[in-house]
C-alpha positions as CSV (number, residue, x, y, z in Angstrom):
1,X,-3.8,26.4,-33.5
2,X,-4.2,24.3,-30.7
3,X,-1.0,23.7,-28.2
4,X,-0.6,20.0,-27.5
5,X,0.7,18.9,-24.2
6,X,2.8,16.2,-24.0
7,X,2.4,13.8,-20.8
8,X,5.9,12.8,-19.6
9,X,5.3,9.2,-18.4
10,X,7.7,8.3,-15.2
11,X,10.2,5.8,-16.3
12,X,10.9,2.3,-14.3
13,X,14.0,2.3,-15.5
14,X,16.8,3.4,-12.7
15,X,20.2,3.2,-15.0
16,X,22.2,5.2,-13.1
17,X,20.6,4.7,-9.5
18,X,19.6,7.8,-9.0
19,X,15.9,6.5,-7.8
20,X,17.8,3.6,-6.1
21,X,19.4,6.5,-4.1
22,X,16.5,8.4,-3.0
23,X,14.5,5.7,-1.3
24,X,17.3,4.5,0.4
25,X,18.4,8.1,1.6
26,X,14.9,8.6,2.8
27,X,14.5,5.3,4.2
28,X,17.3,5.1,6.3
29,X,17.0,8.8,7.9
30,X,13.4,9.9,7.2
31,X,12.0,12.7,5.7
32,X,14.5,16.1,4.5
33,X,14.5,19.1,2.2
34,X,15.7,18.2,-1.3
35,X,18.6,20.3,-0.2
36,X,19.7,17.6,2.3
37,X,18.8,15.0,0.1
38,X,21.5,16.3,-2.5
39,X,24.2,16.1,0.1
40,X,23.3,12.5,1.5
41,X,22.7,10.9,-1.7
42,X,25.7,13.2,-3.4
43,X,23.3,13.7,-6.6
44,X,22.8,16.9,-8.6
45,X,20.0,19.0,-7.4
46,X,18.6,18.7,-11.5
47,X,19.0,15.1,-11.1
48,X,17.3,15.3,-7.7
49,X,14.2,16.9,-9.0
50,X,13.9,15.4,-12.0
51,X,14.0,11.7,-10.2
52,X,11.9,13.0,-7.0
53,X,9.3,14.2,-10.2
54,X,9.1,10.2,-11.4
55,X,8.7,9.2,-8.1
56,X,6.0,11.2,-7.2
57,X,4.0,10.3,-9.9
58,X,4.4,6.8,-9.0
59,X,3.4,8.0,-5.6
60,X,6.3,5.9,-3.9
61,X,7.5,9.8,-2.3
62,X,5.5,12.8,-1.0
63,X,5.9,16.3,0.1
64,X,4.7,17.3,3.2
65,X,5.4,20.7,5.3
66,X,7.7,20.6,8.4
67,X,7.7,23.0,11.0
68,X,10.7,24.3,11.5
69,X,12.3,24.8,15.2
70,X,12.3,28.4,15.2
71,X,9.3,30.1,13.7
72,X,9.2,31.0,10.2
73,X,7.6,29.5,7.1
74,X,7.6,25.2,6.9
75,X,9.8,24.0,4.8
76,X,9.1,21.4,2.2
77,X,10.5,17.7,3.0
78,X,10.4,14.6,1.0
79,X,9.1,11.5,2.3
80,X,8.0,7.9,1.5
81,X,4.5,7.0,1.3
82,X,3.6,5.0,3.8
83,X,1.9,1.7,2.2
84,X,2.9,1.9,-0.9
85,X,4.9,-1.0,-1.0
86,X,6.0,-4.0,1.6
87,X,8.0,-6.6,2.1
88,X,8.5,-9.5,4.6
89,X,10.5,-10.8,7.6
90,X,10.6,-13.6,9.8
91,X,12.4,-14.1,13.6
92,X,13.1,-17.4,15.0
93,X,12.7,-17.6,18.7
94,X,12.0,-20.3,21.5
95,X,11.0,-22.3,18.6
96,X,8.5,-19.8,17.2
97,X,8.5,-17.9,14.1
98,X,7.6,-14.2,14.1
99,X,6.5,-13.3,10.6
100,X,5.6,-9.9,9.9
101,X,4.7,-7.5,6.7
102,X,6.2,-4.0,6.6
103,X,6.0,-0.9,4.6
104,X,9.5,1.1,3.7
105,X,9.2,3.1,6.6
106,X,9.0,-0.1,9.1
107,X,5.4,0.4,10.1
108,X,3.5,-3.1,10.5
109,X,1.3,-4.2,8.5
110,X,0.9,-7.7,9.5
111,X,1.9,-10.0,12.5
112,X,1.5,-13.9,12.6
113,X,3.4,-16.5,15.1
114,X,4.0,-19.9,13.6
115,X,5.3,-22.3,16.0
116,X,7.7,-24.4,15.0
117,X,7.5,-28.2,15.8
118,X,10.4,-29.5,15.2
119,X,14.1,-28.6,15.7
120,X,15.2,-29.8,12.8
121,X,16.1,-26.8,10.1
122,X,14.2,-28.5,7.2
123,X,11.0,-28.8,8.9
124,X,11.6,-25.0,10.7
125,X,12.1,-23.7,7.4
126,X,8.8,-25.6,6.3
127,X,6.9,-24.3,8.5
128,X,7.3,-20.8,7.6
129,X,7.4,-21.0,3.8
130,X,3.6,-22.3,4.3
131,X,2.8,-18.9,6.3
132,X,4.7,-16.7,4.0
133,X,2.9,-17.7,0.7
134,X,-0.7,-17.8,2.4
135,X,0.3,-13.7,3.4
136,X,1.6,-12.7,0.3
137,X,-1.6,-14.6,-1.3
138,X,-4.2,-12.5,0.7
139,X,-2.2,-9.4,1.3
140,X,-3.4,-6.2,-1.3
141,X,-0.2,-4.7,-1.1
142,X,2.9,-5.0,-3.8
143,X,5.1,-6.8,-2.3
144,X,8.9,-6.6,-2.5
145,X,10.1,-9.9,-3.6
146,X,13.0,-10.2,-1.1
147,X,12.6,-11.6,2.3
148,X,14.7,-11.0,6.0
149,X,15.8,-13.5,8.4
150,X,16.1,-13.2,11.9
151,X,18.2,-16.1,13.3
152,X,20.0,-17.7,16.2
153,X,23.4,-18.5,16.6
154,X,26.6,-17.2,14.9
155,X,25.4,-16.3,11.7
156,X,28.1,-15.8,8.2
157,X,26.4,-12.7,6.7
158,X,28.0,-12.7,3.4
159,X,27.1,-16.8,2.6
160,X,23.8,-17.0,4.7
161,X,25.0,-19.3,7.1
162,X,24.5,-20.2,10.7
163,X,27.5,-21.1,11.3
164,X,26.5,-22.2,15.1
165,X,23.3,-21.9,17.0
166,X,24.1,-24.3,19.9
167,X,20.2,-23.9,21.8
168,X,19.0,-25.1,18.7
169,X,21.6,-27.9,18.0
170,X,22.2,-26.8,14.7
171,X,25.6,-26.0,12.8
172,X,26.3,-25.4,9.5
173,X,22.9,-24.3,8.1
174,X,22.9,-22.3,5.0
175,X,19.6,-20.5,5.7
176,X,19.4,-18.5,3.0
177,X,20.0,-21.0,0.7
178,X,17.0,-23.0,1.8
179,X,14.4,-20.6,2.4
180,X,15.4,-19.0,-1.4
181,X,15.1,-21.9,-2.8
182,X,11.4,-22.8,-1.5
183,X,10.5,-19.2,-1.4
184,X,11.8,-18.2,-5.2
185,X,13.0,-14.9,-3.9
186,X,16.3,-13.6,-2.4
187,X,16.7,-14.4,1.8
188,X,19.0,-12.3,3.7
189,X,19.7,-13.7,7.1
190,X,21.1,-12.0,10.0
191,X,21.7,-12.8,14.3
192,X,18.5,-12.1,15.9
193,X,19.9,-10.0,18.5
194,X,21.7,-7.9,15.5
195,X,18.7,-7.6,13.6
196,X,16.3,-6.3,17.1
197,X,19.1,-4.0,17.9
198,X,19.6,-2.5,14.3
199,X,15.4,-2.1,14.7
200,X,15.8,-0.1,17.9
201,X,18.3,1.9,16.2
202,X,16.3,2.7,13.2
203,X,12.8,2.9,15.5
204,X,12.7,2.4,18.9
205,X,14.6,3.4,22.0
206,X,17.6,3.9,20.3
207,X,16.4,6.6,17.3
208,X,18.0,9.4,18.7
209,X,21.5,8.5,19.1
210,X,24.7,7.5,16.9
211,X,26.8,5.6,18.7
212,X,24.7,2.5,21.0
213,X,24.9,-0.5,21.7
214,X,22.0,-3.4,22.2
215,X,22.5,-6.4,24.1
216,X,19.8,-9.0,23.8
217,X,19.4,-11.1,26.7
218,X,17.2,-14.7,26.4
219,X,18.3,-18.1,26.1
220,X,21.6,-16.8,25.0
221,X,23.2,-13.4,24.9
222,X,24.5,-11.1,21.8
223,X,24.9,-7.8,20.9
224,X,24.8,-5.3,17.6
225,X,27.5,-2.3,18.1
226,X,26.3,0.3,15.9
227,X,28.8,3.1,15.0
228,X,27.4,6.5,13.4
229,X,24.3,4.6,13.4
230,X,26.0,1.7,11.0
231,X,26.1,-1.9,12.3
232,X,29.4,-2.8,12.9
233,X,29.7,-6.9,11.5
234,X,33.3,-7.7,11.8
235,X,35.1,-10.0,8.9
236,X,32.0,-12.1,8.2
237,X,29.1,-10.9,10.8
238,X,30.2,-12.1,13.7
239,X,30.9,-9.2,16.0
240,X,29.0,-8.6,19.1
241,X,28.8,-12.4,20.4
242,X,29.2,-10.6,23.9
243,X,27.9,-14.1,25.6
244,X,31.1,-15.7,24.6
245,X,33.5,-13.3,26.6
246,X,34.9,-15.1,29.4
247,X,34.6,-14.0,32.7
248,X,35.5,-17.2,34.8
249,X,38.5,-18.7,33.4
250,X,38.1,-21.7,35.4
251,X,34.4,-21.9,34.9
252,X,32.1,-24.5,33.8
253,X,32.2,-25.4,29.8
254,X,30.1,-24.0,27.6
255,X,28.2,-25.3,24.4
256,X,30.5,-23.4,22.6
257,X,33.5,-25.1,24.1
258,X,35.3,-22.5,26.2
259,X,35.3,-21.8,30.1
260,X,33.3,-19.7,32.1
261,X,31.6,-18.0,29.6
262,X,28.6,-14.7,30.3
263,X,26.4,-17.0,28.3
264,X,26.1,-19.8,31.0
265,X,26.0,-16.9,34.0
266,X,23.6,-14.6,32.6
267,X,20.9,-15.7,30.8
268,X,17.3,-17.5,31.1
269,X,19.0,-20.8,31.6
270,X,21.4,-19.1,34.2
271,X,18.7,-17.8,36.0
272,X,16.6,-21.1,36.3
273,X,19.9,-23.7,37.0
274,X,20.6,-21.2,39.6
275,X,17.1,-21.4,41.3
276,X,16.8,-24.7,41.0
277,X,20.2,-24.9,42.9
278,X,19.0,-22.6,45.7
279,X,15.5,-24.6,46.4
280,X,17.1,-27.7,46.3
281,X,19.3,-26.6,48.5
282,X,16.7,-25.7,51.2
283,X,16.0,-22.1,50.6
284,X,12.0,-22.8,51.2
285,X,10.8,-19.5,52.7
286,X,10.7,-18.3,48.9
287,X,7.5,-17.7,46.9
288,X,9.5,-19.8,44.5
289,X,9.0,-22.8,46.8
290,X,5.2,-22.1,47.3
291,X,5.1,-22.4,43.8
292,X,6.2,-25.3,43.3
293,X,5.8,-27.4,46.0
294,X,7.0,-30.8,45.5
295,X,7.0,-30.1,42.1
296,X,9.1,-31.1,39.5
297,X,11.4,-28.0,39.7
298,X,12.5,-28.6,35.7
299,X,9.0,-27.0,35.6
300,X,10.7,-23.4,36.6
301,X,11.1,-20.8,34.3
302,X,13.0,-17.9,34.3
303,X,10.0,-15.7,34.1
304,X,8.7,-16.8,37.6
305,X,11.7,-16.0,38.7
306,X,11.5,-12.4,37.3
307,X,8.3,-11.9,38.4
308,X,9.3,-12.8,41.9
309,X,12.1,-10.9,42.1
310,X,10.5,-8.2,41.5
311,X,8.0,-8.9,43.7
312,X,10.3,-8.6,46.4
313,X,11.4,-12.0,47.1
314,X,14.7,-12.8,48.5
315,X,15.3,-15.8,46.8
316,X,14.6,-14.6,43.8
317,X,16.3,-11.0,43.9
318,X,19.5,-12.9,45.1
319,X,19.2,-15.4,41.8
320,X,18.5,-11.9,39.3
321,X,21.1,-9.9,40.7
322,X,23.8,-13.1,40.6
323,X,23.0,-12.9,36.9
324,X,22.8,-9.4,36.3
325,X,26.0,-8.6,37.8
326,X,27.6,-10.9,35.5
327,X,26.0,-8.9,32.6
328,X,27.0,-5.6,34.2
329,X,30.5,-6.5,34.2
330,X,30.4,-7.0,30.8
331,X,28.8,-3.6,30.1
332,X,31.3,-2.6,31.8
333,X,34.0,-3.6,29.5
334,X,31.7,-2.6,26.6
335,X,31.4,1.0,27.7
336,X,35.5,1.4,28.2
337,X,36.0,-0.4,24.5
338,X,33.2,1.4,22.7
339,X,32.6,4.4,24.8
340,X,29.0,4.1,23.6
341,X,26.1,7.1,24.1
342,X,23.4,4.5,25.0
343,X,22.9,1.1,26.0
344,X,19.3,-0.7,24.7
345,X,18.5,-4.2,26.9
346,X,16.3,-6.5,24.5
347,X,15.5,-10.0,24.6
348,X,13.1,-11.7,27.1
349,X,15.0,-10.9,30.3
350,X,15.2,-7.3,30.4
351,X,11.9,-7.1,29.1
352,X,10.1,-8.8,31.7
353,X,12.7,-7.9,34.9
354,X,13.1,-4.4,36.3
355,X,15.6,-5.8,38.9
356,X,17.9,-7.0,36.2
357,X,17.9,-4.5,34.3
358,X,18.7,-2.0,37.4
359,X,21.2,-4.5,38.4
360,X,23.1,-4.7,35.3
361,X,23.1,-0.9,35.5
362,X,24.3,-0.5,38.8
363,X,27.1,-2.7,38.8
364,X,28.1,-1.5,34.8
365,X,27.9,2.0,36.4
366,X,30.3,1.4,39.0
367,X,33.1,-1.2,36.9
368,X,33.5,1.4,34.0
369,X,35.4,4.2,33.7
370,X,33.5,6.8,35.2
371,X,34.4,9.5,32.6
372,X,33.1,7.1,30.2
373,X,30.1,6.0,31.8
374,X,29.0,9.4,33.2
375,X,26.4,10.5,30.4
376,X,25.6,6.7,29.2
377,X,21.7,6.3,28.8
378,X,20.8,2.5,29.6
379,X,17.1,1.8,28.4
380,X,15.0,-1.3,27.5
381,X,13.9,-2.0,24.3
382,X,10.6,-1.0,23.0
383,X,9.7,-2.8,19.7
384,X,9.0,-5.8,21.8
385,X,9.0,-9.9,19.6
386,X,8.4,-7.8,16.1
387,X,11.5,-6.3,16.3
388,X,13.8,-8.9,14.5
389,X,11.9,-9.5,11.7
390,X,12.2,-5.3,11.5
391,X,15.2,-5.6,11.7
392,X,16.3,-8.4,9.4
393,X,14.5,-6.6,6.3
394,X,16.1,-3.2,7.0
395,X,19.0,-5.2,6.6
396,X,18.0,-6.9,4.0
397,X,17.0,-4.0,2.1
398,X,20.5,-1.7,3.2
399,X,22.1,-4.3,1.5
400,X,20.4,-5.7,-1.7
401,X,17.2,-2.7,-2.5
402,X,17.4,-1.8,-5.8
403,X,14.3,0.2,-7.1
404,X,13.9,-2.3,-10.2
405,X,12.4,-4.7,-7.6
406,X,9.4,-2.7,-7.2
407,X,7.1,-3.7,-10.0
């Protein structure tokens, strides 16, 4: 008599999470033995390898040998596939949309700017909901019906709502709200500087440690404080808004209504007010001056005077460092708060200025407490203008991914 074998077809169903569980675990920390697995995700190793079976089968995970440090036979890890599934972010900067497309492990799959031509919210939020359906139309991947949104501005992480984003004008914006409704999936929205530093954490210059901090430095200044590798939000998403400290009581007023804030010292509109100031002032032996002479100096940006400074000129080096110093002393305070193992400078400034960054090192260095700033790390960050749309849909995902959205 003939034995029948019985195919066991790979449920979709996840009633008790337990599939839920394992992408996240191997998401958020990468491939490991099913014996690790059992300890992050706290499941039974039966219901371990029954669930890892499913998912194998629907070729979402795969083994894959790992050398281990010291000799001896690989062991066997678990890992995502890469590809199998993706799922789409956005970051709003300078008036410019970053979209990308991204698998479960954060490798890109697609990368489009759409500039934005209005700054009005409506019409920002227009311009991207065009983009997004044209990619999902031609892309041959599943994708994950959820989107992530990278955002200016103090953003309300629980309701989706910036609550101010004074460069842009706009207050009060329930983001998520609006792009959900267009889009017919779920938006999570998060501050851009957040979302680029919870990307370096997860994949770029900050992989390797547990306790960092990133400090994005453009047209304004934030940061994202992340503890054991977990973003620290405060009561509603607001912590980090490091360009808000005051550091001259009696200084000018901000757009945020306070005195003397790092935000109107440090940043690209720092830099260029400042410059402005000098040439007008007669410093004319700068490059700066040769630039533009006679010129409308409201044409000035802050990245000729990055690329000047570190070219050497004194005009230029005096304007960075005046800047920098300001963001150093802020470090500073940062480091004796937080006691942090790393430091990760994003944003436009520190990407485009070696003088600031060694600047805001320097003088960090020296107003911390030594003991505390000793074995501090400072780099810059490396996943360049995709990283807050990376960032936004790991957030997104940490927060809502349930294995029933994957079709």
């Amino acid at each position: 008599m003939a034995t029948v074998k019985l195919m066991i077809i790979p449920s979709k169903s996840d009633q008790k999470g337990s599939k839920t569980s394992i992408i996240q675990a191997l998401r958020m920390h990468g491939s490991m033995p099913r014996i690790q697995l059992t300890k992050v995700t706290e499941l039974s190793r039966a219901t371990i390898s029954s669930t890892i079976s499913e998912l194998i089968e629907w070729n979402l995970v795969q083994e894959t040998e790992k050398a281990p440090s010291t000799g001896g036979r690989p062991a066997i890890s678990l890992e995502l596939v890469p590809g199998s599934h993706a799922i789409m972010g956005a970051d709003l900067d300078n008036q410019v949309w970053t979209l990308g497309v991204f698998d479960l492990l954060g490798n890109v799959m697609h990368m489009t700017k759409i500039p934005v031509s209005s700054s009005r919210p409506e019409a920002a939020v227009q311009e991207l909901i065009g983009h997004i359906a044209n990619v999902a139309k031609d892309f041959n991947k599943e994708i994950i019906r959820m989107f992530g949104l990278s955002v200016p501005g103090l953003v309300d992480t629980g309701k989706g709502i910036i609550k101010s984003a004074s460069d842009l004008g706009w207050s009060n914006v329930n983001i998520e709200e609006m792009v959900s409704k267009e889009l017919g999936w779920p938006a999570v929205a998060i501050n851009r500087h957040r979302a680029r530093g919870l990307a370096e954490c997860r994949f770029g210059a900050g992989r390797d440690y547990r306790h960092m901090i990133y400090v994005g430095v453009g047209s304004g200044i934030a940061a994202g404080i992340f503890n054991d590798r977990q973003l620290v939000s405060g009561s509603f998403g607001g912590a980090g808004e490091l360009g808000h400290i005051t550091l001259e009581p009696d200084g000018p007023v901000c757009p945020c209504g306070n005195n003397g804030c790092l935000h109107l010292y440090a940043t690209a509109p720092a830099i260029e007010q400042e410059a402005r100031r000098l040439l007008r002032a007669g410093m004319n032996d700068s490059l700066l001056s040769h630039v533009y002479p006679g010129n409308d100096l409201q044409l000035l940006h802050a990245r000729d005077v990055c690329t000047a400074a570190d070219q050497g000129d004194e005009l230029a080096v005096r304007v960075v460092n005046h800047a920098a110093s300001y963001l150093g002393i802020a470090l500073a305070n940062l480091v004796n708060l937080l006691n942090p193992e790393a430091i990760i400078l994003g944003g436009s400034i520190p990407g485009m200025c070696n003088t600031y960054v060694q600047t805001a090192t320097k003088v960090m260095q020296q107003r911390s407490m030594m003991a505390l700033s000793a074995g501090i790390t400072v780099h810059t960050a490396v996943l360049g203008e995709i990283g807050g749309a990376l960032g936004a849909i790991n957030f997104a995902l940490d927060r809502h991914f349930s294995f029933t959205m994957i079709q």
